[in-house]
C-alpha positions, 0 to 999 in steps of 0.5 A: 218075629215073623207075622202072619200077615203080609202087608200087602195083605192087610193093605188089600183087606183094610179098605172092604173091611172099612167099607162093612166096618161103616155099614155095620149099622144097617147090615146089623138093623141098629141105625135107629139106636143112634148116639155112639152105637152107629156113630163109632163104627161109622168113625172107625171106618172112615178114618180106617180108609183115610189112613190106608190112603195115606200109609207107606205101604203097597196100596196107597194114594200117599206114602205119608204115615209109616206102617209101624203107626198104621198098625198101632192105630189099628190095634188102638182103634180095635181096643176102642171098638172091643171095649165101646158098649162097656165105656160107652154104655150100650151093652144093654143092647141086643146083641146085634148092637154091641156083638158086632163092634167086640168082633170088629174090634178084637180083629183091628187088634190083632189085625195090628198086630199079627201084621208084618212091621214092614213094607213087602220090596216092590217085585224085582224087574225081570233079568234079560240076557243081553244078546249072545256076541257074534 
């Protein structure tokens, strides 16, 4: 089955997305709430960006976790994110609290698993023709 997503794509979207995924809580005035609300985003984040550093894939510092774990981490991250006002029992919240975790969440799931399960091949070196014989 071919996905949507290149992985190059995702390698390219996963590092601004952490960033905003960290800042959720200030972009969304819920910082002041504390305990798992601010904590979670902040977590999934971090360890978004630290293992887009270490994948084998296009965009990283070490080629260390295959792009297969990547992507189910991601999609388990999101199931975490999707479900964490209900688990974690802040549902009760404003909707800026919980809305914005159900969204980033439901996007790291199907980021995980709409992207393709394989590295993109490093583009080919360009041909040169050798010189004409004389």
């Amino acid at each position: 089955m071919r996905r949507p997503i290149t992985s190059r794509m995702h390698a390219m979207l996963d590092y601004p997305l952490a960033v905003v995924l960290i800042a959720t809580p200030w972009i969304f005035g819920f910082s002041d709430v504390g305990g798992a609300p601010v904590a979670l985003p902040i977590i999934v984040g971090a360890l978004a960006i630290a293992q887009s550093l270490i994948t084998d894939w296009e965009l990283s510092v070490a080629n260390i976790v295959p792009l297969p774990v990547h992507l189910t981490l991601d999609a388990l991250a999101g199931i975490v994110l999707a479900i964490s006002p209900f688990v974690f029992g802040f549902s009760d919240e404003g909707t800026n609290v919980w809305l914005p975790q159900v969204v980033a969440g439901i996007g790291m799931l199907n980021a995980g698993l709409m992207t393709q399960r394989n590295a993109e091949a490093p583009p080919a070196a360009p041909r040169t023709t050798p010189p004409a014989q004389r």
